[in-house]
C-alpha positions as CSV (number, residue, x, y, z in Angstrom):
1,X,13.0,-26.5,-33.3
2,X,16.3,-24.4,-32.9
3,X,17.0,-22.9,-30.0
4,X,16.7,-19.2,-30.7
5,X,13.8,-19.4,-33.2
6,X,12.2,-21.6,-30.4
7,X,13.4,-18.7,-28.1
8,X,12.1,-15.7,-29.8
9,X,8.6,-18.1,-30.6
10,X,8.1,-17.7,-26.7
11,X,9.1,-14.2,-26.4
12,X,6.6,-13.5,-29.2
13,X,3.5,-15.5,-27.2
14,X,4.2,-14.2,-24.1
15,X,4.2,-10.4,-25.4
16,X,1.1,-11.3,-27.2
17,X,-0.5,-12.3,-23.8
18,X,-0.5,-15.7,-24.6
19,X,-1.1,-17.9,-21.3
20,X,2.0,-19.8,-20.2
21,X,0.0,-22.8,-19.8
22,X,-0.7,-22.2,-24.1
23,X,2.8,-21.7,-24.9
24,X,4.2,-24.1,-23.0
25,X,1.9,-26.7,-25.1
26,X,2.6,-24.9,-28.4
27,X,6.2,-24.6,-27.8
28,X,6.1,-28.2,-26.1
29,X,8.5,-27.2,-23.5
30,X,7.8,-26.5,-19.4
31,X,7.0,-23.6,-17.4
32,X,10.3,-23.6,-15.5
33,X,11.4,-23.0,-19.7
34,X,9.7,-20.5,-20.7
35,X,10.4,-18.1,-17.1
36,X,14.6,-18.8,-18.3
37,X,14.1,-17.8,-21.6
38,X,12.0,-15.1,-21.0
39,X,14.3,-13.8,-18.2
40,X,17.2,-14.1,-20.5
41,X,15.8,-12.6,-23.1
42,X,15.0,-9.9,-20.6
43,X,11.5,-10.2,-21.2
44,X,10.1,-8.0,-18.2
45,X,7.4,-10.0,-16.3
46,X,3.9,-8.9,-16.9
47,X,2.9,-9.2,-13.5
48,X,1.9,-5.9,-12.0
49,X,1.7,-5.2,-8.2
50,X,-1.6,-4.4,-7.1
51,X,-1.8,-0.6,-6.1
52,X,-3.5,1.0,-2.6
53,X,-6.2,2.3,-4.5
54,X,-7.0,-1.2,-5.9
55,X,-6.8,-2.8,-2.4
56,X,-9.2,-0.2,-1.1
57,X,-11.9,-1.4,-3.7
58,X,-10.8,-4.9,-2.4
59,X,-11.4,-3.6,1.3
60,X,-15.0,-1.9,0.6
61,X,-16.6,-5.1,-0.1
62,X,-17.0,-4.5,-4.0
63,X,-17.5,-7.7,-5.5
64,X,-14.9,-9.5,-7.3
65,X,-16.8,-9.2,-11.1
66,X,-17.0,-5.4,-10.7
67,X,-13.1,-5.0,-9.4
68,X,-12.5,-6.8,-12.3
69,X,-14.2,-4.8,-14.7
70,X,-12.7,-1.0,-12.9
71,X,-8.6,-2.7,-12.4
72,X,-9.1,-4.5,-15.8
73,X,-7.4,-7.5,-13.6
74,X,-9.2,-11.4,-13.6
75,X,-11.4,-12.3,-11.3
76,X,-10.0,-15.1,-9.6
77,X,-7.1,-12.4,-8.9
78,X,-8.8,-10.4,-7.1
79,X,-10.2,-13.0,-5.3
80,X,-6.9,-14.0,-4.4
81,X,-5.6,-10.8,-3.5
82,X,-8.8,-10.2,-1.2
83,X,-7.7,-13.7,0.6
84,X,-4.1,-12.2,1.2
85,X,-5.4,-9.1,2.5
86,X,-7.9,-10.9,5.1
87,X,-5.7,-13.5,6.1
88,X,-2.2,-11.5,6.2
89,X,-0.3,-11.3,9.6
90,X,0.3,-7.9,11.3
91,X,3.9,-7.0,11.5
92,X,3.4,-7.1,15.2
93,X,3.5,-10.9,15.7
94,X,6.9,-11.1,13.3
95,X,8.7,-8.7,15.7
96,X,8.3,-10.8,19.0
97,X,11.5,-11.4,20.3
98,X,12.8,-15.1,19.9
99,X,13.4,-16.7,23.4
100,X,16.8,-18.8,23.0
101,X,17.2,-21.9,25.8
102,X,21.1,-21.8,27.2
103,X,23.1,-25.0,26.7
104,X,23.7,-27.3,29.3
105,X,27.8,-28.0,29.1
């Protein structure tokens, strides 16, 4: 396949919502592929940060189906997300000052 018909075949799948995993086996070509094309192509990413309100739903203890079905996101992202904000480390323990030993000359 050329180049930029192979190209614009990627861009078109991925703006379609097409998994990467999908395109990457229709297209036959990797996933470290398809992220340069699509950056050159200046395809934006359809990744979306999750928002405060959507981490307070996390935080209340709604289950992951019915975050799903008010954020519109996948499960397993929300499970992930509710992992990150359990397990994240305060601020508090990246500001302790580093404690450099002198060199003996």
């Amino acid at each position: 396949m050329i180049t930029a018909e192979r190209d614009r075949k990627i861009a078109d799948l991925y703006r379609q919502k097409i998994p990467i995993s999908t395109i990457a086996r229709e297209v036959n070509v990797t996933h470290p592929i398809i992220y340069e094309t699509l950056e050159r192509m200046g395809v934006p990413h359809r990744k979306r940060p999750w928002t405060p309100e959507e981490d307070l739903l996390l935080s209340a203890g709604l289950p992951d189906k019915t975050v799903e079905e008010w954020t519109g996101r996948p499960e397993g992202s929300a499970k992930a997300r509710r992992y990150y904000l359990t397990n994240r480390k305060s601020s508090s323990e990246f500001e302790r000052p580093r404690v450099l030993k002198r060199r003996r000359t």
